[in-house]
DSSP file (Angstrom, degrees, kcal/mol; ACC not computed):
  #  RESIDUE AA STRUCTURE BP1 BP2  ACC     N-H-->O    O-->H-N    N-H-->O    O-->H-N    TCO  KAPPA ALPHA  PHI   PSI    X-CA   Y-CA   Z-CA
    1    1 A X              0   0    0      0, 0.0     2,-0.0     0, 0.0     3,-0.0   0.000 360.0 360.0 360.0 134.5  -85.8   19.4   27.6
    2    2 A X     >  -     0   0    0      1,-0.1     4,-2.8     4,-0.0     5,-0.1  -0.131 360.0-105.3 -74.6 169.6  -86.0   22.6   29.3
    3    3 A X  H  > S+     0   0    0      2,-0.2     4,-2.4     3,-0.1     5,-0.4   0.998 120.4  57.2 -79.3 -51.4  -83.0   24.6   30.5
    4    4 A X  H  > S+     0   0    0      2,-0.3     4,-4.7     1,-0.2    -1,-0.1   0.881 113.7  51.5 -32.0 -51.0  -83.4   23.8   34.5
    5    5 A X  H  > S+     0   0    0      1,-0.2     4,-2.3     2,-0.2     5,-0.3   0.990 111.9  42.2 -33.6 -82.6  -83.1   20.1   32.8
    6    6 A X  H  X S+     0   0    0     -4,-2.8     4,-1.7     1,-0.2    -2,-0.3   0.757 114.7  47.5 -33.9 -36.3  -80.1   21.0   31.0
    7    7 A X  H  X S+     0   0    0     -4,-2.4     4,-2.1     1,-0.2    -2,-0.2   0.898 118.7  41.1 -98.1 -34.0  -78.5   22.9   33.9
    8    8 A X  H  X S+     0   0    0     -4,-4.7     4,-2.0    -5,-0.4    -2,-0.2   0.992 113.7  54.1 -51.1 -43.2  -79.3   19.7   36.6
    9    9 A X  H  X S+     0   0    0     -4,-2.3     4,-2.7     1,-0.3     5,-0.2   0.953 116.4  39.1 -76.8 -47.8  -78.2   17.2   33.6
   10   10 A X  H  X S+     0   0    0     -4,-1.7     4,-3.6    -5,-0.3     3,-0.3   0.968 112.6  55.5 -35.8 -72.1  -74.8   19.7   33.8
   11   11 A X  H  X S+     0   0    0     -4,-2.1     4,-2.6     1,-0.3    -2,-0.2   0.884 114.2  39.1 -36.3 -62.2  -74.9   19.9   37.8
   12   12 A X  H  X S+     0   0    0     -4,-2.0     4,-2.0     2,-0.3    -1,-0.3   0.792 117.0  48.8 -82.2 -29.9  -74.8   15.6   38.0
   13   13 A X  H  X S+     0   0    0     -4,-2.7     4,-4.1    -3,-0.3    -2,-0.2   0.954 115.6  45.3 -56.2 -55.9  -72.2   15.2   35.1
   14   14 A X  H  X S+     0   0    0     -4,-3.6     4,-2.5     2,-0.2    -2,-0.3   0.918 112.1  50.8 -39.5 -70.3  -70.0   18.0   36.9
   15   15 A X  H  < S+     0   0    0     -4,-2.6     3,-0.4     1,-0.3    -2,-0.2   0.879 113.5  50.1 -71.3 -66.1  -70.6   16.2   40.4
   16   16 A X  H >X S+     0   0    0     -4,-2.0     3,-2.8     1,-0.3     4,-1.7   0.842 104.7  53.8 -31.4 -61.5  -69.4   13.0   38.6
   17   17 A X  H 3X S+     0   0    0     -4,-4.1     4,-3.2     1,-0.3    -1,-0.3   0.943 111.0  45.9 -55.0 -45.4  -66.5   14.3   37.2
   18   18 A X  H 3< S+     0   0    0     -4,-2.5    -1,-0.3    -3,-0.4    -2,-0.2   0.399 106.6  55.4 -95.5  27.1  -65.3   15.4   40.4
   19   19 A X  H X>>S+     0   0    0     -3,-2.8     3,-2.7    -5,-0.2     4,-1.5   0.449 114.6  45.8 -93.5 -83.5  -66.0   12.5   42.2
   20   20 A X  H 3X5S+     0   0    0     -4,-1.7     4,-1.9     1,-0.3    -2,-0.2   0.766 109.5  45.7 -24.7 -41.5  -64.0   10.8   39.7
   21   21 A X  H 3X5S+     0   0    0     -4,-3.2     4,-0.9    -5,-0.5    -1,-0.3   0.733 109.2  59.7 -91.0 -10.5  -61.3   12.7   39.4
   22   22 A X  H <>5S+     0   0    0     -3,-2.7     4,-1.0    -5,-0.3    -2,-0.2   0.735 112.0  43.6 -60.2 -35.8  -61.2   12.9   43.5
   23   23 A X  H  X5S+     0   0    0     -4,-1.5     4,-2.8     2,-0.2     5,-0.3   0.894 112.3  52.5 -86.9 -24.8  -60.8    9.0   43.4
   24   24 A X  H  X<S+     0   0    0     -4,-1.9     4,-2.9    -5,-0.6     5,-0.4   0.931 113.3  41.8 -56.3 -38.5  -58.2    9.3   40.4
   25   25 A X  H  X S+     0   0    0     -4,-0.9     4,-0.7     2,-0.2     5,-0.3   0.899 114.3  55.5 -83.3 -20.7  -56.0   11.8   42.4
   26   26 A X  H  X S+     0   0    0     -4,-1.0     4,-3.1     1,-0.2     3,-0.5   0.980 114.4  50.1 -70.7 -51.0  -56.7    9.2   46.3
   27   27 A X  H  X S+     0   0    0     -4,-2.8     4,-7.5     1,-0.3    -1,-0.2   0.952 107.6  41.9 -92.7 -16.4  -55.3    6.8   44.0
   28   28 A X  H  X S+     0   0    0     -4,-2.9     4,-1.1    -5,-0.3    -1,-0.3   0.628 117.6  53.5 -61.1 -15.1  -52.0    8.3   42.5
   29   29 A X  H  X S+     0   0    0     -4,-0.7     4,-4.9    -3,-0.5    -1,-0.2   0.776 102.8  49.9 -70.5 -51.2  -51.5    9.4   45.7
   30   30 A X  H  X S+     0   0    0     -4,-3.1     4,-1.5    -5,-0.3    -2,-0.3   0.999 119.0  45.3 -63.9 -58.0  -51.8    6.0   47.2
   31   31 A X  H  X S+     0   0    0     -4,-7.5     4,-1.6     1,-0.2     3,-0.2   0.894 108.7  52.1 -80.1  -8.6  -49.3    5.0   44.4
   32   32 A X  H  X S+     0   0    0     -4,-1.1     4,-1.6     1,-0.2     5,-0.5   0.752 107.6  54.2 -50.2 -38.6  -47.0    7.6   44.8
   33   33 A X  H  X S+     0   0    0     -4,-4.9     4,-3.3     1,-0.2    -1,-0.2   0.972 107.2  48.7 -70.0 -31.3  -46.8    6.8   48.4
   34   34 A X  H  X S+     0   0    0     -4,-1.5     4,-1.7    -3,-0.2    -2,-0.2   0.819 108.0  53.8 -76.4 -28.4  -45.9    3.1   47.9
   35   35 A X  H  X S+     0   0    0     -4,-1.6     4,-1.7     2,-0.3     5,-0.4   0.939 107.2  55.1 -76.7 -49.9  -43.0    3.9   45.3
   36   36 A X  H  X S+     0   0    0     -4,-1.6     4,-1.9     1,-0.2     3,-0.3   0.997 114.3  38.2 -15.8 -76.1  -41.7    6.3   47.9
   37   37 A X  H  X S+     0   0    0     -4,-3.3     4,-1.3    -5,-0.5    -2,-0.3   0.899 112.2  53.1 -56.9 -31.4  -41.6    3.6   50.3
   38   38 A X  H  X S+     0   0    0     -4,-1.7     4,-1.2    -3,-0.3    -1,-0.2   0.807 115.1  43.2 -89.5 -37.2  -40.6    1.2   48.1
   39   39 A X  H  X S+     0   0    0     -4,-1.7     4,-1.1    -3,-0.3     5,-0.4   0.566 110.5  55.5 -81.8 -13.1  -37.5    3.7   47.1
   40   40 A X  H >X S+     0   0    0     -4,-1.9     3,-1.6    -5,-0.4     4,-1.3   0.717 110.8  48.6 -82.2 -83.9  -36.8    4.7   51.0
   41   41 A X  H 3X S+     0   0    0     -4,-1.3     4,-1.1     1,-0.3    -2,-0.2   0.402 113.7  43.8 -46.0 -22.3  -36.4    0.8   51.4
   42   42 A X  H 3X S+     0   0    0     -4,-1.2     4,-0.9     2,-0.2    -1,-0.3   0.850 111.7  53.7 -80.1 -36.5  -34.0    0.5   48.3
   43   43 A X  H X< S+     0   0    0     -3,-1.6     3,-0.9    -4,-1.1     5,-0.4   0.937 110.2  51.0 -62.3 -64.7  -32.1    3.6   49.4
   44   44 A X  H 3X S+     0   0    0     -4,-1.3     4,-3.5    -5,-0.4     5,-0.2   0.964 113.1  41.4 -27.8 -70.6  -31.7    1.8   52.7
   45   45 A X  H 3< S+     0   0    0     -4,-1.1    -1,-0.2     2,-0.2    -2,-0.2   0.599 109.3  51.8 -49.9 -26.5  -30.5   -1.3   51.4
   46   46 A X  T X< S+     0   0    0     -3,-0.9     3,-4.0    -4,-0.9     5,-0.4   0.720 116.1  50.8 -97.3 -92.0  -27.9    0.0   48.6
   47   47 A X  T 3> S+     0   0    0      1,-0.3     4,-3.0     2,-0.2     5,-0.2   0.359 109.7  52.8  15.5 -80.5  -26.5    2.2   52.0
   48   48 A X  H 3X S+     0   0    0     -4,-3.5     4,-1.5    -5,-0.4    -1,-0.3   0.708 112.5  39.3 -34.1 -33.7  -26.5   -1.0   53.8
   49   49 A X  H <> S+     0   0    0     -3,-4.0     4,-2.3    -5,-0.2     5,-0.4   0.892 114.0  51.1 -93.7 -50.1  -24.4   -2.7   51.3
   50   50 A X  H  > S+     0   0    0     -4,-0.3     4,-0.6     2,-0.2    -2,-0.2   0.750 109.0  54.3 -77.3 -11.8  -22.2    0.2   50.6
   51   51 A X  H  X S+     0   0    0     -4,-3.0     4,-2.7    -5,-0.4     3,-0.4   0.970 110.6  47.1 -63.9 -69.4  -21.7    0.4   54.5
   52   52 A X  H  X S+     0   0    0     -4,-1.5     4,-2.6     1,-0.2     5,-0.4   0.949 108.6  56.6 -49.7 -74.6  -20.6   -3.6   54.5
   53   53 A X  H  X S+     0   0    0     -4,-2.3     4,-1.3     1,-0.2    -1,-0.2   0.867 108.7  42.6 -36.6 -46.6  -18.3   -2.9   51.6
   54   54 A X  H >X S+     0   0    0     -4,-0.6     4,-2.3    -3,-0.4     3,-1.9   0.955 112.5  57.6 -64.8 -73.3  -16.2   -0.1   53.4
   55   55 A X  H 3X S+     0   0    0     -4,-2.7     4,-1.2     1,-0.3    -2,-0.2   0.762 113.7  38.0 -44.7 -39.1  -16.4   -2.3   56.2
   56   56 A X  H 3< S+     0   0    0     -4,-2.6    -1,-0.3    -5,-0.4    -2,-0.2   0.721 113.2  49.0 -70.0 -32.3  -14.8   -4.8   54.1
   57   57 A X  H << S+     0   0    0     -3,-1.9    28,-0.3    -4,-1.3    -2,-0.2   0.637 115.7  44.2 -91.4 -29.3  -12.5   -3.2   52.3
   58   58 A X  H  < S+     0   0    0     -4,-2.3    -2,-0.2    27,-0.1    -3,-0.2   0.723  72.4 128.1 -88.7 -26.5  -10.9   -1.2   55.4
   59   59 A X  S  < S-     0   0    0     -4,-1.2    27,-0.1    -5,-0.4    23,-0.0  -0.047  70.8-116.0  -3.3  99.9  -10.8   -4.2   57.7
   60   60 A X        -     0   0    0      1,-0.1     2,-0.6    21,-0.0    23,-0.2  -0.180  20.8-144.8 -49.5 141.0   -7.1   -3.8   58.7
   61   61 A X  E     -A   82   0A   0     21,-2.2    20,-4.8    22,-0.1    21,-1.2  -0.882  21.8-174.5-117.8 122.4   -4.6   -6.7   57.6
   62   62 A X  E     -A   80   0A   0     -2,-0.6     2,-0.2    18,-0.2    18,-0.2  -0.859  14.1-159.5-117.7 156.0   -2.0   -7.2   60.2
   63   63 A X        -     0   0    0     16,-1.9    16,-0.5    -2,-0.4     2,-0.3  -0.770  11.7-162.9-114.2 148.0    0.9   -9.6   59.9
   64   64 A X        -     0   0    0     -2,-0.2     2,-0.3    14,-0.2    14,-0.2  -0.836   9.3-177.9-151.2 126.1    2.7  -10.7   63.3
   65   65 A X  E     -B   77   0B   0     12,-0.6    12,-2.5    -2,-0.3     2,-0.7  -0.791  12.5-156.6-118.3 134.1    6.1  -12.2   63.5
   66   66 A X  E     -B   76   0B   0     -2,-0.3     2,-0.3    10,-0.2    10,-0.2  -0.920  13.6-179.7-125.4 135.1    7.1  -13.2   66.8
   67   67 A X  E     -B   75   0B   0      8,-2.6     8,-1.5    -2,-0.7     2,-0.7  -0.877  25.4-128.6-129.1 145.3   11.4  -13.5   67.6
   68   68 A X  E     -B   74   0B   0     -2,-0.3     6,-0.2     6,-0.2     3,-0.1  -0.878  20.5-172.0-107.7 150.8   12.9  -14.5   70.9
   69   69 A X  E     -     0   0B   0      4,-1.7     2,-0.3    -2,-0.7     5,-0.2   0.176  63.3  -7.8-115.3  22.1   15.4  -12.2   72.2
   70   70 A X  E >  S-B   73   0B   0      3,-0.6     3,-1.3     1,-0.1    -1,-0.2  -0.883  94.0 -66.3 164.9 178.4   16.7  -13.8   75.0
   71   71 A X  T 3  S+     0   0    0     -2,-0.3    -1,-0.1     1,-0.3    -3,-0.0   0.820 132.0  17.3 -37.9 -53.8   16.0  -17.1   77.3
   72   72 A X  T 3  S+     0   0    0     -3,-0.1     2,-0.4     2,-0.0    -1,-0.3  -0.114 110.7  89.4-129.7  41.5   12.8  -15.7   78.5
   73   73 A X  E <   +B   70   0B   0     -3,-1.3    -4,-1.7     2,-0.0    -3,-0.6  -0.926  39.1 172.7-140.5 143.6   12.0  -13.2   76.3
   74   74 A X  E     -B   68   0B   0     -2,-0.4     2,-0.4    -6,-0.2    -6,-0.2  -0.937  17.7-151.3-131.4 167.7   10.0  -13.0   72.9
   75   75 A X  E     -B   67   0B   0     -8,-1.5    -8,-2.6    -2,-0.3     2,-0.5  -0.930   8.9-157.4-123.3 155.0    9.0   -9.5   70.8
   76   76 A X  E     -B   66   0B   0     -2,-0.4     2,-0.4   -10,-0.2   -10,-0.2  -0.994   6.4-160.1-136.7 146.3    6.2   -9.8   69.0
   77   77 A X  E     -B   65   0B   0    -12,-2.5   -12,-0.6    -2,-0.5     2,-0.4  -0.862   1.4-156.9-113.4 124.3    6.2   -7.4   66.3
   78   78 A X        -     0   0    0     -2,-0.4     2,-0.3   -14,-0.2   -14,-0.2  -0.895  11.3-169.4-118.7  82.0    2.7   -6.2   64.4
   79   79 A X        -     0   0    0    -16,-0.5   -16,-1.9    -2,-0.4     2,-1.0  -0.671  26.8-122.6 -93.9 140.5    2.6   -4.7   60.9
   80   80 A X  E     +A   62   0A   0     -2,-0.3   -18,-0.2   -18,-0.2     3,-0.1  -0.641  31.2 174.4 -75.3 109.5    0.1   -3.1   58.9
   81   81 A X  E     -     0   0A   0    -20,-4.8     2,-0.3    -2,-1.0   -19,-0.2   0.905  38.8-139.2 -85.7 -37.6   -0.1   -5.1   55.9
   82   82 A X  E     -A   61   0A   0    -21,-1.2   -21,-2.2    -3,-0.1     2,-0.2  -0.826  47.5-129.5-169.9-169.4   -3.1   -3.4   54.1
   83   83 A X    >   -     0   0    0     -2,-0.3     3,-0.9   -23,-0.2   -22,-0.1   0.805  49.7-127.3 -68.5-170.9   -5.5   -2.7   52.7
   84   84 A X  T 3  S+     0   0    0      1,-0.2     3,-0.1    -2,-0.2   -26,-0.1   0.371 106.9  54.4 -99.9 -13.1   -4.0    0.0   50.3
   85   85 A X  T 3  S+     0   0    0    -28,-0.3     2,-0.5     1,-0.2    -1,-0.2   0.483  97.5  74.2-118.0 -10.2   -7.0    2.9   51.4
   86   86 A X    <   +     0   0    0     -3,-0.9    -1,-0.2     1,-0.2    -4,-0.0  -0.737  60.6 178.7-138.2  89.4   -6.1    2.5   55.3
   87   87 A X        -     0   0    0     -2,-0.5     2,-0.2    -3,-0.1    -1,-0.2   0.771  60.9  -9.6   3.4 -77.1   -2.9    4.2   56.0
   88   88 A X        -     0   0    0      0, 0.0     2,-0.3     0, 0.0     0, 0.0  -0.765  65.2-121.9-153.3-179.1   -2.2    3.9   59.6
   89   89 A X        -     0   0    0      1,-0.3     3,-0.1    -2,-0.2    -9,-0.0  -0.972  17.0-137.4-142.8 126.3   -4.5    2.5   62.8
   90   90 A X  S    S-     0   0    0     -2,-0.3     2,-0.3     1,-0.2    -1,-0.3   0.966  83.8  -8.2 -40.1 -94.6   -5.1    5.0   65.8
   91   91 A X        -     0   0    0      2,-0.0     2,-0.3     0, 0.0    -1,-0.2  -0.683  59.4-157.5-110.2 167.5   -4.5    2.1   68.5
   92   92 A X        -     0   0    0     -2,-0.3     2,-1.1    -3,-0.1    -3,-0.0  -0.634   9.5-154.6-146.1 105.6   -4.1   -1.3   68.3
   93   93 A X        +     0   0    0     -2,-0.3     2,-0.3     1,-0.0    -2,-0.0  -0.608  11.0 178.6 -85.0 112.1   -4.7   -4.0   71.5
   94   94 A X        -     0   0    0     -2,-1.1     2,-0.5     2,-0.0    -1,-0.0  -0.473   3.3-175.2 -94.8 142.1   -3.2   -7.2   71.9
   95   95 A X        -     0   0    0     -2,-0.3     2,-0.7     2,-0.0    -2,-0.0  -0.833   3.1-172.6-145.6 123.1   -4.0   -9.2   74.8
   96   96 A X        -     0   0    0     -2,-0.5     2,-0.4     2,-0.0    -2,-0.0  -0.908   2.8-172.1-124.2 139.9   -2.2  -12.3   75.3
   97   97 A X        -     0   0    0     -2,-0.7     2,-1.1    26,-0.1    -2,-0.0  -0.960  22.8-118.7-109.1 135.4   -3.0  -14.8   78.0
   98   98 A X        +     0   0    0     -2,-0.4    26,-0.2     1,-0.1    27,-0.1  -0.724  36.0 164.9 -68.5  88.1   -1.4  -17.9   79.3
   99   99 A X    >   +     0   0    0     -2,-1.1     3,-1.5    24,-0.6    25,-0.2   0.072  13.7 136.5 -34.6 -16.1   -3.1  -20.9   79.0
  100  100 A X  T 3   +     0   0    0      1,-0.2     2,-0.2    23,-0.2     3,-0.1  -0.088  65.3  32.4 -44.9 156.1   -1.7  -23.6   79.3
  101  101 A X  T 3  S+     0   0    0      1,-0.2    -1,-0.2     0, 0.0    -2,-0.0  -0.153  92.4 119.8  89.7 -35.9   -2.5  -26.4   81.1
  102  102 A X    <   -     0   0    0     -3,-1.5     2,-0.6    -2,-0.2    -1,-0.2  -0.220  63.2-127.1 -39.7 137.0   -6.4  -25.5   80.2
  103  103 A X        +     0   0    0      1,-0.1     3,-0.1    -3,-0.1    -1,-0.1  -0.960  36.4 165.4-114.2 168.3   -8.1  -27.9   78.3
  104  104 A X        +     0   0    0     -2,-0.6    -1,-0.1     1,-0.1    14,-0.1   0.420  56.1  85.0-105.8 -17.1   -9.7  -26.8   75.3
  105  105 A X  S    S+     0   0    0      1,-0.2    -1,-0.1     3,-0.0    13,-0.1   0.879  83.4  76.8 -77.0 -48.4  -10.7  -29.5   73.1
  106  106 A X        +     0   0    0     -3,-0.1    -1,-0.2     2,-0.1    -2,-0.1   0.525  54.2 139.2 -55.1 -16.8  -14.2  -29.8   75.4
  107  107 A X        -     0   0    0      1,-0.2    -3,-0.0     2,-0.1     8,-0.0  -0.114  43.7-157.1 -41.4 104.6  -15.9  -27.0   74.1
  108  108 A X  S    S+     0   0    0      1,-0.2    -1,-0.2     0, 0.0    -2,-0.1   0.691  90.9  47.4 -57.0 -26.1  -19.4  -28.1   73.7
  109  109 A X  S    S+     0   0    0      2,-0.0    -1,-0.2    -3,-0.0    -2,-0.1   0.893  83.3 113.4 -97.3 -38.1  -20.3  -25.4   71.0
  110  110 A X        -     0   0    0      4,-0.1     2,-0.1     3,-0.1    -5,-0.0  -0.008  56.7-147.5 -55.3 161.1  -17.1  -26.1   68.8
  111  111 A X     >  -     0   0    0      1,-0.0     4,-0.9     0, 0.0     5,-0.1  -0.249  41.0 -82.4-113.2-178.5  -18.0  -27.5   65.3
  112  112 A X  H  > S+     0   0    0      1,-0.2     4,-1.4     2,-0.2     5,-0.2   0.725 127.0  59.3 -76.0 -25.4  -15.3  -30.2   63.5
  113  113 A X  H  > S+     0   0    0      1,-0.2     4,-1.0     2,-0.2    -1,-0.2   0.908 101.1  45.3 -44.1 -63.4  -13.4  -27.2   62.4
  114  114 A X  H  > S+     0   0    0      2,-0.2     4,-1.3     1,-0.2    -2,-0.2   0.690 111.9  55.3 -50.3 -45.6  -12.8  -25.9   65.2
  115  115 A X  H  X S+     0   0    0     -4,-0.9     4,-0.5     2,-0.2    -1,-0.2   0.858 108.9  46.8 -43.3 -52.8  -11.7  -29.3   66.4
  116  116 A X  H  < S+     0   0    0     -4,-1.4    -2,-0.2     1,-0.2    -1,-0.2   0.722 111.6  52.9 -73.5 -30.9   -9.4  -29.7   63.7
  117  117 A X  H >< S+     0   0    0     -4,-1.0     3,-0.7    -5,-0.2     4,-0.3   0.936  92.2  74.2 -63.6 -54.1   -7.9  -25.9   64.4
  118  118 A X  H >< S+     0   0    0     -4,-1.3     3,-3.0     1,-0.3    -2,-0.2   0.762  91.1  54.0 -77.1 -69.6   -7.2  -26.4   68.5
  119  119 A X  T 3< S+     0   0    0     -4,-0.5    -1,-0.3     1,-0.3    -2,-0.1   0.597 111.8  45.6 -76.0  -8.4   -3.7  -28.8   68.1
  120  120 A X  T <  S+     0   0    0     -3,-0.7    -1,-0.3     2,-0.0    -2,-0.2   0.828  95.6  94.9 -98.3 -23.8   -2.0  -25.9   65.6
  121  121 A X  S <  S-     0   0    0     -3,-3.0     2,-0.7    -4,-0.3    -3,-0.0  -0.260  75.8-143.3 -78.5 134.7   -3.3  -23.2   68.5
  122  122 A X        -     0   0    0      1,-0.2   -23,-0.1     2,-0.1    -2,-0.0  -0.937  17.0-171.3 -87.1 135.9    0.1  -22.5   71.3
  123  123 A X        +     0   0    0     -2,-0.7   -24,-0.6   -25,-0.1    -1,-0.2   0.893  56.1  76.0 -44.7 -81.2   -1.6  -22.2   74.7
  124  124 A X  S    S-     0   0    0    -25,-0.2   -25,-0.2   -26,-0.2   -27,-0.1   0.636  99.4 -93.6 -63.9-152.8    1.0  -21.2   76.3
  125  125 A X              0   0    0      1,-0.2    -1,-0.1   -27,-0.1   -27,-0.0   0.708 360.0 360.0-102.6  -4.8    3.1  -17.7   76.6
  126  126 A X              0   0    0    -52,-0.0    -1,-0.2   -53,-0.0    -2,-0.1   0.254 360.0 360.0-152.8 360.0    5.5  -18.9   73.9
C-alpha cells in the first residue's frame, strides 16, 4: 500500500468515527432530554403533593356552639379551633337559610349516607 492508500484508508476510518460519534452524542442527547422530562414531571408531582398537604394541614377547624338568648333569639358563636400553624382567618361567611317545610329526603343524587345524615340535619332557623 501506497501512501494516497494509507491517507484514503485514514480519510474513511476518520469519516466513520465521526459519524459515530455524531450518532453517540443524537443519542445522549435524546436521553438527556427524556430524563429531563421525566424529572420536570416528578418535580410537578412532588409540588402537587406538597400543595395538597398545605392544603390539608391549613384547612381551618371551626367549632360552633349555638345559645338562645331570648324567646326569639339564638347567637351562634364560631371559634377557631386549629390547626396549630393557622393563627387567625381574614373573613369568615356563614349563611344560614330557613328551610323548613322543604322536603329533602328526594334528592335523586343522594347516596344511603346521605339518606341516613338528612333526619339529624335542623331545617329550620333554630
Amino acid at each position: 500500500m501506497n501512501t494516497d492508500d494509507w491517507t484514503a484508508f485514514g480519510a474513511i476510518v476518520t469519516a466513520v468515527g465521526v459519524v459515530v460519534a455524531a450518532v453517540m452524542a443524537y443519542w445522549t442527547t435524546r436521553k438527556a432530554a427524556a430524563a429531563a422530562a421525566d424529572s420536570a414531571d416528578t418535580a410537578r408531582e412532588v409540588a402537587q403533593i406538597e400543595r395538597d398537604r398545605w392544603h390539608r394541614e391549613l384547612t381551618p377547624e371551626l367549632t360552633f356552639s349555638l345559645i338562645r338568648v331570648g324567646s326569639n333569639r339564638l347567637r351562634l358563636t364560631t371559634t377557631l379551633a386549629g390547626p396549630v400553624g393557622l393563627d387567625h382567618l381574614d373573613t369568615i361567611t356563614l349563611t344560614v337559610r330557613d328551610e323548613a317545610g322543604r322536603d329533602h329526603s328526594a334528592g335523586p343524587h343522594y347516596d344511603e349516607a346521605m339518606r341516613t345524615e338528612l333526619p339529624s340535619v335542623i331545617w329550620g332557623p333554630a
